[in-house]
N, C-alpha and C positions, 0 to 999 in steps of 0.2 A: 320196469322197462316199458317205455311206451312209443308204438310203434302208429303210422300214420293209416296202413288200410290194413285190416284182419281180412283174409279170402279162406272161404271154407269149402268144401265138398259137400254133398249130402251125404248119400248112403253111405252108411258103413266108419264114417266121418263125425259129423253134427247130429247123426239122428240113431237109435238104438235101433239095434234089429229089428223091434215093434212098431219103426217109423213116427216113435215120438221124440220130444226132447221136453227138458225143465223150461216150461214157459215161462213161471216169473222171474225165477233166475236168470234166463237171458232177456227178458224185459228189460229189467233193471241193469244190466249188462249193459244195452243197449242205445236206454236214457244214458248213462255214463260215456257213451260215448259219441252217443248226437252234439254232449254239451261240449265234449273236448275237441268236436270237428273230426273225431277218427272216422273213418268210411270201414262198415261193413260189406261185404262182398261175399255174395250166394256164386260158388261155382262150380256148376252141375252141367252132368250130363245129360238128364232132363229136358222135356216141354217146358217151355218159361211159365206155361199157366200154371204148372205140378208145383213151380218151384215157388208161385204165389201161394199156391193153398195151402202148402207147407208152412209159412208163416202166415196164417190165416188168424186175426184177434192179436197179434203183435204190429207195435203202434210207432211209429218212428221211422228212418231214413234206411231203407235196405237199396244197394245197387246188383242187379244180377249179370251175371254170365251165365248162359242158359244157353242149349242145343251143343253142349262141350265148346263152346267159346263164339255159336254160328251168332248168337245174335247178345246185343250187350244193350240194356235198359235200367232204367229206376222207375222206382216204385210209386211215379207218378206216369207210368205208360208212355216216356221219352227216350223212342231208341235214340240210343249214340253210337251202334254199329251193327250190322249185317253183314254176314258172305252168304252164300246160294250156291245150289247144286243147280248148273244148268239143266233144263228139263230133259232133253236128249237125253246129255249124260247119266242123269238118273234113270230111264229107262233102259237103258243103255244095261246098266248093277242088276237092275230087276229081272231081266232076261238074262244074265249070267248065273245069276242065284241061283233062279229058277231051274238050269239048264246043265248047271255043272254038277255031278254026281254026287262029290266031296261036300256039296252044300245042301242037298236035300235034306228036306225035314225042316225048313228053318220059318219062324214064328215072323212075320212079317209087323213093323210097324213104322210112318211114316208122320215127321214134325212139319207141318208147315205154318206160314203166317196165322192163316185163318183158323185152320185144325189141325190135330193130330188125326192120322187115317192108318185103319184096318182092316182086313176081309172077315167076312162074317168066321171062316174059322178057326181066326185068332182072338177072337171075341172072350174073354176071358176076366174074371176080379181079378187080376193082376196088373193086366192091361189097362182098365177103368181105372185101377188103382192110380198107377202112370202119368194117365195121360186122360186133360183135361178137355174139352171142346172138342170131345171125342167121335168122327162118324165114320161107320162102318159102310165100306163101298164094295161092288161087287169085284171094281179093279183098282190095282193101286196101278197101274200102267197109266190112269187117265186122269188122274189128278190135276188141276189147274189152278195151281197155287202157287207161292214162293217157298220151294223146299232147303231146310236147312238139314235135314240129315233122315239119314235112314239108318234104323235098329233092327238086327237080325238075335235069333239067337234059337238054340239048339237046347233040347231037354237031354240035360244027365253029359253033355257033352262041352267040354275044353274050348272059347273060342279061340286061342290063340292059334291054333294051326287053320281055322280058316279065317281067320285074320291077316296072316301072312298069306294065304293064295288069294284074298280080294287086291292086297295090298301089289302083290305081285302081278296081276291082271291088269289094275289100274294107276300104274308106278307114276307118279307128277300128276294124275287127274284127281286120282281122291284116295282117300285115306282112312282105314280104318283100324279102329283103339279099341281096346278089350274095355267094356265099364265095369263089368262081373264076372266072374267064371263062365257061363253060360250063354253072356250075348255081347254085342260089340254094337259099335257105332259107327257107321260112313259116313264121312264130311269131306270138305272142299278141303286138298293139301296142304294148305298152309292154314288150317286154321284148328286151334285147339285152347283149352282152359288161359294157357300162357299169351296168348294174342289179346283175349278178351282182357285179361290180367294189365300186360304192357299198354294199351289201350288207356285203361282207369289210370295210369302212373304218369303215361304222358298229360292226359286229360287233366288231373287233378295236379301236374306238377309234382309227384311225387316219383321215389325211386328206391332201387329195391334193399338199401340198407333201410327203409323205413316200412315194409312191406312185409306182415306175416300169414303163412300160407299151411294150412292142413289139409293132409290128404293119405288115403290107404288104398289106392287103385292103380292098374297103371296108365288112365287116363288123367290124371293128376300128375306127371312123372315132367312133366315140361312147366307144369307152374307152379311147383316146387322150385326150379331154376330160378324164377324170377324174383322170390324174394329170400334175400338173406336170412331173415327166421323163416325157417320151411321145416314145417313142425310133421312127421308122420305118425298115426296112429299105435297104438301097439298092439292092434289088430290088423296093421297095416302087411300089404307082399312085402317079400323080400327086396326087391327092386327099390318099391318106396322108401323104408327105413336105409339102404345102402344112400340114399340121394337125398332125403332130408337131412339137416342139419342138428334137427333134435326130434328127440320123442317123447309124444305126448304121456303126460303122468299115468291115467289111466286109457282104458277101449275104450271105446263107443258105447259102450252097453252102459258103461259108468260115469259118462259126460266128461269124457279126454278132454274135448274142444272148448267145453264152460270154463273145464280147471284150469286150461292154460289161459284162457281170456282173460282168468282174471288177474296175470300175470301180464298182461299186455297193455291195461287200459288204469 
């Protein structure tokens, strides 16, 4: 079976908990499908620079969705799409966060064009891990860039329930997606994995009987929809596997996403 674009997740997805994957294995993957004209597709929730480094020494045609669908480029540094949190409005989140009770405690992190931005005490190797072109500010209030999203998230705590009170605050302004247990992601309403995804299918002419899609999160849960092989992890939520179509042979940990590629190409 061979299908026209493969779109993948990172964490939890393409990469083992150790945040590696089989490089020449998907090397060689990947030649195989540069020559067949199949379009790969990175789609994370992620800094688009995080999601470069990730394939840092693999050689060939990668297209990303990157900031949960804020911004869509190839791997020769050609956006083909952006949406933006107006800057009000983002300031706007950051003084509710800060302010509302149910949210205290929460780990501040900010995607923009130029950088990703943090306060010094979020400052953390996880963080670094993250997120690349990384500068620590005394305010994220003052930032003067093009923001595609802000990450929040809670030590030892659930974001989904304050997920639903950002989501409830700012009902048609913005929109925030659980990425992990732990922290979530605010973006512009109508924009998620599925946009950046429908985006690539109109662009390249393609549509979604020809379009396969893995993912185990529930920001992944909309770009599953869009393609007809919509493969979920089997380390995947419950949500995911109810709404993909198929699951993947093995986890994450055991390269699900290689073993089904190699069924696709």
């Amino acid at each position: 079976m061979k299908v026209a674009i493969i779109a993948t997740d990172l964490d939890g997805t393409f990469l083992r908990d150790d945040h590696q994957f089989d490089h020449p294995r998907f090397q060689a993957q990947l030649d195989q499908m540069n020559a067949q004209g199949q379009h790969f597709v990175v789609a994370s929730g992620n800094q688009l620079q995080h999601c470069i480094d990730v394939f840092d020494g693999i050689h060939g045609e990668l297209t990303y969705v990157a900031e949960n669908g804020g911004l869509v480029i190839d791997n020769h540094g050609k956006v083909l799409a952006e949406s933006l949190i107006d800057l009000p409005l983002y300031q706007e989140l950051l003084t509710f966060v800060a302010t509302e009770p149910a949210l205290a405690g929460a780990e501040i992190s900010v995607s923009g064009k130029q950088a990703a931005y943090i306060r010094p005490q979020d400052d953390s190797p996880l963080m670094r891990y993250y997120l690349s072109r990384l500068q620590v500010v005394p305010s994220l209030m003052t930032i003067d860039d093009h923001i595609y999203k802000a990450t929040f998230s809670w030590q030892d705590t659930d974001a989904n329930a304050h997920a639903d009170l950002i989501n409830r605050q700012f009902a048609g302004r913005l929109r925030a997606t659980v990425s992990g247990g732990n922290g979530l992601d605010v973006i512009p309403p109508h924009v998620n994995k599925a946009t950046g995804l429908a985006y690539l299918q109109s662009h390249w002419h393609i549509n979604a009987s020809q379009t396969a899609a893995f993912g185990d999160n529930g920001n992944d849960l909309e770009m599953l929809h869009e393609a007809d092989y919509s493969l979920a992890m089997q380390n995947a939520i419950a949500p995911v596997k109810r709404t993909a179509t198929y699951l993947t042979p093995h986890d994450n940990n055991h390269d699900g996403v290689l073993a089904a590629i190699d069924t696709l190409i």
